[in-house]
C-alpha positions in Angstrom: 137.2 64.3 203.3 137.2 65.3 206.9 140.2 67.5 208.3 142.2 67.3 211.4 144.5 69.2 213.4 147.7 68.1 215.1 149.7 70.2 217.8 153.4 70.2 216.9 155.8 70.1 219.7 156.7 74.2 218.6 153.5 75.4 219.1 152.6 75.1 215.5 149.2 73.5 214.4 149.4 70.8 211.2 146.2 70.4 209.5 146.0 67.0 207.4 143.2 65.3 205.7 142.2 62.0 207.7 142.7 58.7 205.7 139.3 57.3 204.0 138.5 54.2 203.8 136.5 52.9 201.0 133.8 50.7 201.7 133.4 47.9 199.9 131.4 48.3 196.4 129.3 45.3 195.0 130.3 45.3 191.2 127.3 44.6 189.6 128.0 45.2 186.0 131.2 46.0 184.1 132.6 48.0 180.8 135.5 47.3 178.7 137.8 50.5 178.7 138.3 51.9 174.8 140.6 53.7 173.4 140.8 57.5 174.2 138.9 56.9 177.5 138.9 58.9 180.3 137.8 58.1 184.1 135.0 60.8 183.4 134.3 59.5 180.1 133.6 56.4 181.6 131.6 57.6 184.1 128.8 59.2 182.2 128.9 56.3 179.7 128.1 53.8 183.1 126.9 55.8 185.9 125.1 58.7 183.5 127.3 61.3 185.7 131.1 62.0 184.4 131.7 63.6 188.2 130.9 60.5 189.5 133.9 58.6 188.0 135.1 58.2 192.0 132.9 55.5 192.3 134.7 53.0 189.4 138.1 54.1 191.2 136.6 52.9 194.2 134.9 49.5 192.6 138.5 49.0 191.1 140.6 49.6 194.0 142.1 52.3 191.9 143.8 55.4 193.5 144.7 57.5 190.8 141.7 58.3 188.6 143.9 57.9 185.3 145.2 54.6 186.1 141.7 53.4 185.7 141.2 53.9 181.7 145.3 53.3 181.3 144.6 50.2 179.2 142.3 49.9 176.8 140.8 46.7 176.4 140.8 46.3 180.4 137.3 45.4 182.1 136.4 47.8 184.7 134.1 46.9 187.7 131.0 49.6 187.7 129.1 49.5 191.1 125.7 49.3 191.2 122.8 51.9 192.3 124.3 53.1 196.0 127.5 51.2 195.7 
Protein backbone atom coordinates (compact mmCIF):
# COMPACT_ATOMS: atom_id res chain seq x y z
CA UNK A 1 0.00 0.00 0.00
CA UNK A 2 1.29 3.34 -0.82
CA UNK A 3 2.03 5.87 2.19
CA UNK A 4 1.36 9.44 2.64
CA UNK A 5 2.28 12.25 4.73
CA UNK A 6 0.03 15.00 6.28
CA UNK A 7 1.35 18.31 7.93
CA UNK A 8 -0.39 18.83 11.19
CA UNK A 9 -1.21 22.26 12.20
CA UNK A 10 1.85 21.86 15.19
CA UNK A 11 4.40 21.24 12.89
CA UNK A 12 4.14 17.54 13.31
CA UNK A 13 4.09 15.23 10.14
CA UNK A 14 1.30 12.15 10.20
CA UNK A 15 2.19 9.29 8.01
CA UNK A 16 -1.06 7.14 7.04
CA UNK A 17 -1.48 4.41 4.54
CA UNK A 18 -3.75 5.73 1.54
CA UNK A 19 -7.17 3.86 1.19
CA UNK A 20 -7.10 0.91 -1.65
CA UNK A 21 -9.52 0.23 -3.65
CA UNK A 22 -10.06 -3.11 -4.93
CA UNK A 23 -10.76 -3.57 -8.39
CA UNK A 24 -13.30 -5.60 -9.32
CA UNK A 25 -12.40 -9.52 -9.60
CA UNK A 26 -14.37 -11.80 -12.15
CA UNK A 27 -15.23 -15.02 -10.08
CA UNK A 28 -14.74 -17.60 -12.27
CA UNK A 29 -14.85 -20.66 -10.16
CA UNK A 30 -15.79 -21.23 -6.51
CA UNK A 31 -15.00 -23.64 -3.34
CA UNK A 32 -17.10 -24.65 -0.54
CA UNK A 33 -15.30 -23.57 2.83
CA UNK A 34 -14.76 -26.95 5.24
CA UNK A 35 -14.27 -27.30 8.43
CA UNK A 36 -10.92 -26.32 9.98
CA UNK A 37 -10.26 -23.89 7.01
CA UNK A 38 -8.14 -21.15 7.00
CA UNK A 39 -7.87 -18.06 4.35
CA UNK A 40 -4.34 -19.59 3.50
CA UNK A 41 -5.59 -22.96 3.44
CA UNK A 42 -7.84 -22.03 0.97
CA UNK A 43 -5.64 -20.39 -0.93
CA UNK A 44 -3.21 -23.05 -1.85
CA UNK A 45 -6.05 -25.47 -2.26
CA UNK A 46 -7.61 -22.80 -5.19
CA UNK A 47 -4.93 -20.52 -6.26
CA UNK A 48 -1.81 -23.18 -5.59
CA UNK A 49 -0.28 -20.21 -3.38
CA UNK A 50 -1.42 -19.96 0.52
CA UNK A 51 0.14 -16.14 0.42
CA UNK A 52 -2.16 -15.38 -2.17
CA UNK A 53 -5.33 -15.80 0.02
CA UNK A 54 -5.79 -11.66 -0.56
CA UNK A 55 -7.17 -12.42 -3.71
CA UNK A 56 -10.49 -14.61 -2.33
CA UNK A 57 -10.81 -11.64 0.38
CA UNK A 58 -10.94 -9.43 -2.51
CA UNK A 59 -13.38 -11.73 -4.82
CA UNK A 60 -15.58 -11.93 -1.64
CA UNK A 61 -15.64 -8.40 -0.59
CA UNK A 62 -14.17 -9.63 2.60
CA UNK A 63 -11.92 -7.34 4.80
CA UNK A 64 -10.83 -9.42 7.46
CA UNK A 65 -8.99 -12.43 6.11
CA UNK A 66 -10.70 -14.79 8.92
CA UNK A 67 -14.13 -13.78 8.16
CA UNK A 68 -13.66 -15.49 4.90
CA UNK A 69 -13.39 -19.39 6.11
CA UNK A 70 -15.80 -18.30 9.35
CA UNK A 71 -18.51 -20.67 8.13
CA UNK A 72 -18.00 -23.78 6.92
CA UNK A 73 -20.26 -24.90 4.43
CA UNK A 74 -20.17 -21.14 2.82
CA UNK A 75 -19.29 -20.91 -1.05
CA UNK A 76 -16.40 -18.67 -1.59
CA UNK A 77 -15.83 -16.81 -4.94
CA UNK A 78 -12.14 -17.68 -6.31
CA UNK A 79 -10.94 -15.27 -9.07
CA UNK A 80 -9.61 -16.40 -12.05
CA UNK A 81 -5.88 -16.19 -13.58
CA UNK A 82 -5.05 -12.21 -13.10
CA UNK A 83 -8.25 -11.44 -11.22
Amino acid sequence: MAEAELAGADDRTIRFKRLRFVPASPARLSYRVEEGDRPDLAAYRTIGDPEQYWRLCDANLVLRPADLTARPGRRILVPGPGG
